[in-house]
C-alpha positions in Angstrom: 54.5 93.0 6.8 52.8 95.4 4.0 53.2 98.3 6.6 56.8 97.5 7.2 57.3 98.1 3.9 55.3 101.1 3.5 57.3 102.2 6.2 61.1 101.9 4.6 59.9 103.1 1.5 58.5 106.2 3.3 61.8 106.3 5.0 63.4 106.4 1.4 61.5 108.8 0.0 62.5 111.0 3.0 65.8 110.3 2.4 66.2 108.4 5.7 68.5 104.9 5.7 67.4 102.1 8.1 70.4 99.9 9.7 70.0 97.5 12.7 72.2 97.1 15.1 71.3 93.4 15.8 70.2 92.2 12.0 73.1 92.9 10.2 71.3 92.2 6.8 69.3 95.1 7.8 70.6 97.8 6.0 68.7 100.2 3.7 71.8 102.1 2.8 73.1 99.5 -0.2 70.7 99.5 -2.8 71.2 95.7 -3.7 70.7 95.2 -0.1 67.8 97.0 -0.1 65.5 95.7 -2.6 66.7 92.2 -1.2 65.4 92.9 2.0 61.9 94.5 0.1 61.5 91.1 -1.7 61.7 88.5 1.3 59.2 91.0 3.7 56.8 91.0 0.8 57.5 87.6 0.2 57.0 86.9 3.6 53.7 88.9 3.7 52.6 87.0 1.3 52.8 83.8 2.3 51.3 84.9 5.8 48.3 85.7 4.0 47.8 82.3 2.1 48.6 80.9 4.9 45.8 82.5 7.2 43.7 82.8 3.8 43.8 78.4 3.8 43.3 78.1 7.4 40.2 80.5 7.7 39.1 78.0 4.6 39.7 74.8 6.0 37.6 75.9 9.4 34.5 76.7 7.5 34.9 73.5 5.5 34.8 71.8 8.8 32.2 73.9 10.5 30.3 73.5 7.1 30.8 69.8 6.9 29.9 69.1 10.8 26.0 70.5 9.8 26.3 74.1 11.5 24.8 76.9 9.3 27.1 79.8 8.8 25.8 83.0 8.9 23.4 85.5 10.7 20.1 83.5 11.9 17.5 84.8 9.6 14.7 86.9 11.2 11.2 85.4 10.8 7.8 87.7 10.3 6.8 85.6 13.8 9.8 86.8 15.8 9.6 90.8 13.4 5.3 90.7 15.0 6.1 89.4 18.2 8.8 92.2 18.5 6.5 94.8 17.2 3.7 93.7 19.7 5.7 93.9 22.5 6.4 97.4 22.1 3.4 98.4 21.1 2.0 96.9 24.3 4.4 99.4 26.8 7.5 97.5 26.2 10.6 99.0 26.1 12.5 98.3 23.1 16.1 97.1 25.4 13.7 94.2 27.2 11.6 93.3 24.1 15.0 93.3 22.2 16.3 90.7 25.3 12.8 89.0 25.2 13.2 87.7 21.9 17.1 87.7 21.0 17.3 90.7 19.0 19.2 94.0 18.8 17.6 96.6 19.9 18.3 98.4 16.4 16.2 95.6 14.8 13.5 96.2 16.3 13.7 100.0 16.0 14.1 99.4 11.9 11.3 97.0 12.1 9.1 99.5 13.2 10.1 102.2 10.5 12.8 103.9 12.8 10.4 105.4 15.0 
């Protein structure tokens, strides 16, 4: 909704009116009718967002409250050595990267970017 906005206000600032042929509230040409039409779509726009903002809440309340951890699995020095090793020994860093359920940048920073 915020870039339909930007959009007719661009369009003013041109100097360009917007009218629809099938809304006839639509109309950009009446002033009044104008900054009517600029409060519901940012009123709109906004409520879209609390709304999405509340739902992507109440999921990670749930996932949170069913025991899942949230968040990237954190690396052990294990799994960093056993990554390292496997390299070292011929490896290539795609399969040793597979091997151990890495990316292959991990590894690659683990190793000092080498």
């Amino acid at each position: 909704m915020s870039r339909t906005i930007q959009l007719l206000e661009m369009l003013k600032n041109m100097g360009i009116a917007v009218i629809s042929y099938t809304e006839p509230y639509l109309d950009t040409t009446n002033e009044l009718a104008r900054n009517i039409l600029l409060a519901v779509v940012s009123t709109l726009a906004k409520a879209d967002r609390e709304r999405i903002s509340e739902r992507t809440k109440a999921g990670l309340a749930r996932v949170k409250k069913s025991g899942k951890k949230l968040g990237r699995p954190q690396v052990t020095m294990e799994l960093c050595a056993k990554a390292i090793k496997l390299v070292k020994g011929g490896q290539s860093l795609r399969k040793a990267a597979r091997q151990i359920g890495v990316s292959r940048s991990s590894i690659l920073n683990w190793l000092g970017g080498s």
